[in-house]
C-alpha positions in Angstrom: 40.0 -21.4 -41.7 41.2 -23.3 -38.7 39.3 -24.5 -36.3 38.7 -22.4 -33.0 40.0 -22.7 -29.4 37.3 -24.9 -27.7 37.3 -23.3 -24.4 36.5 -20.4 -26.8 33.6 -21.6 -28.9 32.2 -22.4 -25.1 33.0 -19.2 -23.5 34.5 -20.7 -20.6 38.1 -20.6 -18.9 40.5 -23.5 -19.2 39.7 -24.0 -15.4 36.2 -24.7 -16.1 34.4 -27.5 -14.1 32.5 -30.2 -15.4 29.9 -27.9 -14.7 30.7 -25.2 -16.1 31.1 -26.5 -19.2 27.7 -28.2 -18.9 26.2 -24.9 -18.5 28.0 -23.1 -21.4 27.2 -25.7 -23.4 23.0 -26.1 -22.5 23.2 -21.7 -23.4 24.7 -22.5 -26.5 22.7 -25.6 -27.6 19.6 -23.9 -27.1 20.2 -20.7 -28.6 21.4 -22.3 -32.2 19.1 -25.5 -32.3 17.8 -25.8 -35.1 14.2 -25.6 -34.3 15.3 -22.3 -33.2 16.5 -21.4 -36.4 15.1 -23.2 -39.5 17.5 -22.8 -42.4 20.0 -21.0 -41.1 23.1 -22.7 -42.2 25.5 -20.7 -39.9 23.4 -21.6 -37.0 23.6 -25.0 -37.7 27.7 -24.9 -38.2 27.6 -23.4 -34.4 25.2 -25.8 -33.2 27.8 -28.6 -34.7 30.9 -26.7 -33.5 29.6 -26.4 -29.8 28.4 -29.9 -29.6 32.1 -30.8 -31.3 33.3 -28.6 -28.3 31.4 -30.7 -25.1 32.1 -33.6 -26.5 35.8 -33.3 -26.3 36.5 -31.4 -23.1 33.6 -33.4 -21.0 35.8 -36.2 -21.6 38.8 -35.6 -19.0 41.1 -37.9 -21.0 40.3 -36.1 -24.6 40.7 -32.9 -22.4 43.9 -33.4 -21.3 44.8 -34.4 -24.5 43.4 -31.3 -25.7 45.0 -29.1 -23.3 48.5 -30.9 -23.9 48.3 -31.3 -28.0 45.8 -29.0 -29.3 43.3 -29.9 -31.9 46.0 -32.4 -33.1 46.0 -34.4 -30.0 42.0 -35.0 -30.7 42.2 -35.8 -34.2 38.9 -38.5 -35.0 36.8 -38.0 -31.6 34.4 -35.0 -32.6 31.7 -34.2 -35.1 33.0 -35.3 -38.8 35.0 -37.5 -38.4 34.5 -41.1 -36.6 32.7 -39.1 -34.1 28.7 -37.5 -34.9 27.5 -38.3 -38.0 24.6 -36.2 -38.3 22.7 -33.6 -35.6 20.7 -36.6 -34.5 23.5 -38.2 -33.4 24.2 -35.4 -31.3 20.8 -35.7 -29.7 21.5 -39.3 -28.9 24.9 -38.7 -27.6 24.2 -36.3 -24.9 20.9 -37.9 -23.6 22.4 -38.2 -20.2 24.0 -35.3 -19.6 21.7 -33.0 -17.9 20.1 -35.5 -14.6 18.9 -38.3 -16.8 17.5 -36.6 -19.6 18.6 -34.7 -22.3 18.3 -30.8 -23.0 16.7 -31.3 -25.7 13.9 -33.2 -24.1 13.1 -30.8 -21.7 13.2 -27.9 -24.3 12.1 -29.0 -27.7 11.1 -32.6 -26.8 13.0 -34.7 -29.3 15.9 -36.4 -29.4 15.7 -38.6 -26.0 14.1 -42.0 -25.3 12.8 -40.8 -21.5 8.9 -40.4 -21.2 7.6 -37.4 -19.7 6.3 -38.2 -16.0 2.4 -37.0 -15.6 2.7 -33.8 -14.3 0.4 -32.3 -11.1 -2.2 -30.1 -12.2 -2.3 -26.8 -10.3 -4.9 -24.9 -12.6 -4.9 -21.8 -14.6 -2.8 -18.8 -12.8 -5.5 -15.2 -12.5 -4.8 -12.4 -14.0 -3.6 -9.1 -12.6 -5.9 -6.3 -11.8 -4.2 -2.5 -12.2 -5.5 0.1 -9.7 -5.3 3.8 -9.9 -5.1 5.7 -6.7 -5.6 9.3 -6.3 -3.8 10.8 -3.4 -3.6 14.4 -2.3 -0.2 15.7 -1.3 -0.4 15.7 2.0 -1.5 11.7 2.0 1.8 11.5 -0.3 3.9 13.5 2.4 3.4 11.4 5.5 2.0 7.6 3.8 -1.5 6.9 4.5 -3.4 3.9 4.5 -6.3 3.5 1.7 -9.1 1.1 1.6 -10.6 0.6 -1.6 -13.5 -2.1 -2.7 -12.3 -3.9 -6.1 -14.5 -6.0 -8.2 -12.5 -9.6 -9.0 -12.6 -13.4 -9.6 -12.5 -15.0 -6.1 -12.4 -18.3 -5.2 -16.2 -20.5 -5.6 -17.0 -21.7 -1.9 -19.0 -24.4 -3.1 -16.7 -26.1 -4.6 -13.9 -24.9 -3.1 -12.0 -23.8 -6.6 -12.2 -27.1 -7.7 -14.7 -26.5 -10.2 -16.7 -29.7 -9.8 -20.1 -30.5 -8.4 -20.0 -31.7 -4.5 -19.4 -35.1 -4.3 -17.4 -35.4 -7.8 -13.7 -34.9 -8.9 -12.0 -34.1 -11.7 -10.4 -36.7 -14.0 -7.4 -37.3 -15.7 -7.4 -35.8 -19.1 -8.3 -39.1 -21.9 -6.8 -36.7 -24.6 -3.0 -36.2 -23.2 -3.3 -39.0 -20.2 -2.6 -35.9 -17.9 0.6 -34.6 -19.1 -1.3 -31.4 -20.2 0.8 -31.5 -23.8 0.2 -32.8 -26.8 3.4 -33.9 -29.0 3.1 -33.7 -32.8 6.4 -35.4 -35.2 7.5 -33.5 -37.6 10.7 -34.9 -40.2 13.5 -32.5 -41.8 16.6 -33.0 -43.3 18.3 -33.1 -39.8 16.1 -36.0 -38.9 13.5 -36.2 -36.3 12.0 -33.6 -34.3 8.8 -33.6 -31.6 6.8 -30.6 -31.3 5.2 -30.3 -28.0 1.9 -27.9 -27.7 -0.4 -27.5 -24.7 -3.7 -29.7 -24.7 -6.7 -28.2 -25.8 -8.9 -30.6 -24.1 -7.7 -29.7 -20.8 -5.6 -26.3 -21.6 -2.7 -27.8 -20.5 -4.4 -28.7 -16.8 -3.8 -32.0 -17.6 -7.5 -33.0 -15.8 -10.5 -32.1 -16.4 -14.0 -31.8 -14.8 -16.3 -34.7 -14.6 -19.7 -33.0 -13.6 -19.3 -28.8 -13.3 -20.3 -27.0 -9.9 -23.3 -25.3 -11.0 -22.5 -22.3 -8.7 -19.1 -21.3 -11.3 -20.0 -23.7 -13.9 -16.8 -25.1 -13.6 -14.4 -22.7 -13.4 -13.8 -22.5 -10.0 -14.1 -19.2 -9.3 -16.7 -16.6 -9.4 -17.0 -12.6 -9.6 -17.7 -10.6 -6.1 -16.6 -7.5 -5.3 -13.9 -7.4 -1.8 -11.9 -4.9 0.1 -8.4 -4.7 0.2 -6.0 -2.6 2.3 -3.4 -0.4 0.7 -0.2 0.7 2.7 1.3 3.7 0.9 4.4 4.7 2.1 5.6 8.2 2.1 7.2 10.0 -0.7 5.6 7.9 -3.8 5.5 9.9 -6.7 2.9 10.5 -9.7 3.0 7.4 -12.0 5.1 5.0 -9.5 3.2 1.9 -8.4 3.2 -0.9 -5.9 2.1 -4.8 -6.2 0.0 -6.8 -3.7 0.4 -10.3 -4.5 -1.9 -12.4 -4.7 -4.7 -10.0 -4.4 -5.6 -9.9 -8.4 -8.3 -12.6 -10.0 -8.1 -16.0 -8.6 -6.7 -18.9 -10.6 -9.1 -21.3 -12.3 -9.7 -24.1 -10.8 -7.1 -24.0 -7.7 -4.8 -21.9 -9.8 -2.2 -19.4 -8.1 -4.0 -15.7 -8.0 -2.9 -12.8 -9.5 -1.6 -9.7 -8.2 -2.8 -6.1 -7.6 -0.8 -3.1 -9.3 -1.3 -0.1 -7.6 -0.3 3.2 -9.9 -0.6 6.7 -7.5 -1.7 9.5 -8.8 -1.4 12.8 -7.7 -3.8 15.2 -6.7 -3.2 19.1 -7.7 -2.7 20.6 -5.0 -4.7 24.3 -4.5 -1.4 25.8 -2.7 1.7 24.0 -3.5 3.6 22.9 -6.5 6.2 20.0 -5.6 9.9 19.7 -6.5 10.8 15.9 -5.7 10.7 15.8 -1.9 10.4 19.9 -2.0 7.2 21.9 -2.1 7.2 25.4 -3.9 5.0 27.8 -2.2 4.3 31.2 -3.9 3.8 33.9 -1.3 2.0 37.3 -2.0 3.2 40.5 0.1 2.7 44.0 -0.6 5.2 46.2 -1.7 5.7 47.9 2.0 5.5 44.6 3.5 8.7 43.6 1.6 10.3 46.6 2.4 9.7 47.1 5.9 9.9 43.0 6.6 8.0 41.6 9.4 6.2 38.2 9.6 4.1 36.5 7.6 1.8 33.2 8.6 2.1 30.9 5.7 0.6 27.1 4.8 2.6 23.8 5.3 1.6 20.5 4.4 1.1 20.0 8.6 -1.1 23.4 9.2 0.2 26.6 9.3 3.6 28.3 10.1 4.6 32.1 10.6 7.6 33.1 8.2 10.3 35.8 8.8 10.5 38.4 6.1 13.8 40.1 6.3 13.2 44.4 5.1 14.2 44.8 1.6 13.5 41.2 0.4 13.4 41.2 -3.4 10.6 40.0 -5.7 11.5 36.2 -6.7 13.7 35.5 -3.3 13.0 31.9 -2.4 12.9 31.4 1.5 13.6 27.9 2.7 11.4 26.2 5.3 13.3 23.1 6.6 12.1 20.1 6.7 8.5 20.9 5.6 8.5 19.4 2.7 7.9 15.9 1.9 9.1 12.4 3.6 11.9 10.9 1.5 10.6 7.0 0.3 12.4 4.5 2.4 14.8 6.2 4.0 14.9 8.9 7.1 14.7 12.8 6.5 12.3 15.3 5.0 12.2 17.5 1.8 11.6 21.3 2.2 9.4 24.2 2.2 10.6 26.7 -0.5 8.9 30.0 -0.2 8.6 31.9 -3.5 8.5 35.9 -2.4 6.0 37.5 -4.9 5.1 41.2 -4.8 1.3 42.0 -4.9 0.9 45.0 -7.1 -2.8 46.4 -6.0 -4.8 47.2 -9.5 -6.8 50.0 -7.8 -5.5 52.6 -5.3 -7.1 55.3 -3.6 -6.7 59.3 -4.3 -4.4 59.5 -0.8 -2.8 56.4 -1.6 -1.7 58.2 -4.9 -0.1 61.1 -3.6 1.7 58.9 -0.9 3.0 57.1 -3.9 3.7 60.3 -5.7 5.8 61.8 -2.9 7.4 58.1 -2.0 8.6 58.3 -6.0 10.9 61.4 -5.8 12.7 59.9 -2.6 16.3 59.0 -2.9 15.8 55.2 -1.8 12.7 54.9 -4.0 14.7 56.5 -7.1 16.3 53.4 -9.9 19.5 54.2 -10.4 20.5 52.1 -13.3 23.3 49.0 -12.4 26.6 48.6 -13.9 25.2 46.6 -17.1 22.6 49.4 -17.8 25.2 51.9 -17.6 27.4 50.1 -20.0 24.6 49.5 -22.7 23.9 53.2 -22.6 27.7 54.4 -23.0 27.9 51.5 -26.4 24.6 53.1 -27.0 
């Protein structure tokens, strides 16, 4: 099989820049390096054909070459020939390319002469803290501001985070001489490659503390139990949440704090049963009351509202409130008030009530005559 197009085995245009090309080949490199993929022969050919790739169109004389001639005009300059002789070589030979040190280096740490510089220590990042909140509906309709008392990690004022006794600091680690890694060597077939783990000593801190603060033993922070203010905007629904950052368990020893999920839950409400932004409400009227119409005073999520029934409103006839529902989530407008028209069926009548039921039944208006479908079913019938 021939070999591919290199702008191909890249995934860039022939109008690439310089970076560009830098940048498709770093994606590449890292994804088939053997590290990455122990033993995986086809891996390894990709890793070989990419770095084959770089090697020739970084170089703006091979590349125009390449552009002009093909593969032909490149014959002896890549991987195989008199170019790399083995992956290591392709270490060595792009050492420089990324700002003075090599991808490899940063990612896998192999392959490069440059030492790692001793890096700051900035502590052990808190964890996050999850918070359920119960809101009722109308809470959820208009926002509503919650304060809630959470039990966390906060920083130690004794020692200010630091972790270590007044008058004492924290040194730099003897184990990994404050890099906060530990490299280990490992040999293959491919040659050379440097593992790099986090320091146990110092869990990767790179210091460590000389005499503890006896207040958090030194860790730098302690437990206490604080308040924290909860902006809830209107229209959040059951199961969405919001994140206060910063305000989970502190970091050890001057390490960045967590954050705060917030997860809403909602309330049942006794009244109303919501739609998205849309409250269902079921009404209750009496068989007259439907029939004659009138007005009817009804709940809302703001108090109470009085409701037109029109005369000879059916059972199941939703009325629509507007703009009583709930406040849509960051944006302007309001959901509605759907009115569910039931008809309240009275289990127990009196004797006079039975006879004015009895005479209402054999009046024309209160006769069922049977609709178009029923009619039709009884004729097939």
């Amino acid at each position: 099989m021939g070999k591919r197009d290199y702008y191909e085995v890249l995934g860039v245009e022939k109008s690439a820049s310089q970076e560009d090309l830098k940048k498709a080949y770093r994606k590449l490199a890292m994804q088939f390096h053997p590290d990455r993929n122990p033993d995986n022969k086809e891996a390894e050919e990709k890793f070989k054909e990419a770095a084959e790739a770089y090697e020739i169109l970084s170089n703006d004389d091979k590349r125009q070459k390449y552009d002009r001639y093909g593969h032909d005009g490149v014959k002896g300059s890549a991987y195989g020939s008199s170019g790399f002789t083995d992956i290591n070589d392709i270490f060595s030979h792009f050492s420089d390319i990324f700002g003075g040190s090599s991808i490899f280096d940063d990612f896998f740490g192999g392959g490069g002469s440059r030492t790692r510089g001793r890096r700051q220590s900035t502590g052990v990042p808190g964890s996050d803290l999850r918070v359920n909140l119960k809101l009722t509906l109308e809470e959820i309709a208009t926002g509503t501001t919650k304060k809630l008392k959470i039990k966390k990690q906060v920083k130690c004022n004794q020692c200010n985070g630091t972790g270590a006794e007044a008058g004492t600091s924290t040194k730099t680690c003897p184990v990994c001489h404050g890099s906060g890694e530990v490299k280990t060597i490992s040999r293959s077939v491919f040659g050379q490659f440097v593992n790099i783990s986090s320091c146990s000593n110092c869990n990767g801190e790179g210091t460590v503390v000389e005499t503890p603060c006896k207040k958090c033993m030194g860790d730098g922070r302690v437990n206490d139990e604080v308040s924290v203010s909860i902006n809830v905007p209107p229209g959040v629904n059951e199961g969405s949440y919001m994140t206060l950052r910063g305000e989970g368990n502190a970091g050890k020893r001057g390490g960045p704090s967590g954050d705060i999920m917030v997860v809403f839950q909602e309330i049942t409400h006794e009244y109303f049963i919501r739609e998205g932004d849309d409250i269902i409400y079921d009404l209750y009227v009496s068989f007259p009351a439907a029939t004659l119409g009138g007005e009817v005073e009804v709940p809302t999520l703001n108090g109470k509202a009085i409701l037109k029934i029109e005369a000879g409103t059916q059972p199941g006839k939703m009325l629509k409130m507007r703009d009583k529902g709930i406040k849509h989530l960051n944006h302007s407008g309001h959901g509605d008030q759907l009115v569910r028209v039931n008809i309240d069926v009275p289990k127990k009548i009196t004797s006079k009530e039975k006879e004015l039921l009895k005479e209402l039944l054999n009046s024309a208006n209160f006769k069922k005559s049977p609709n178009s479908d029923e009619k039709n079913f009884f004729k097939r019938f």
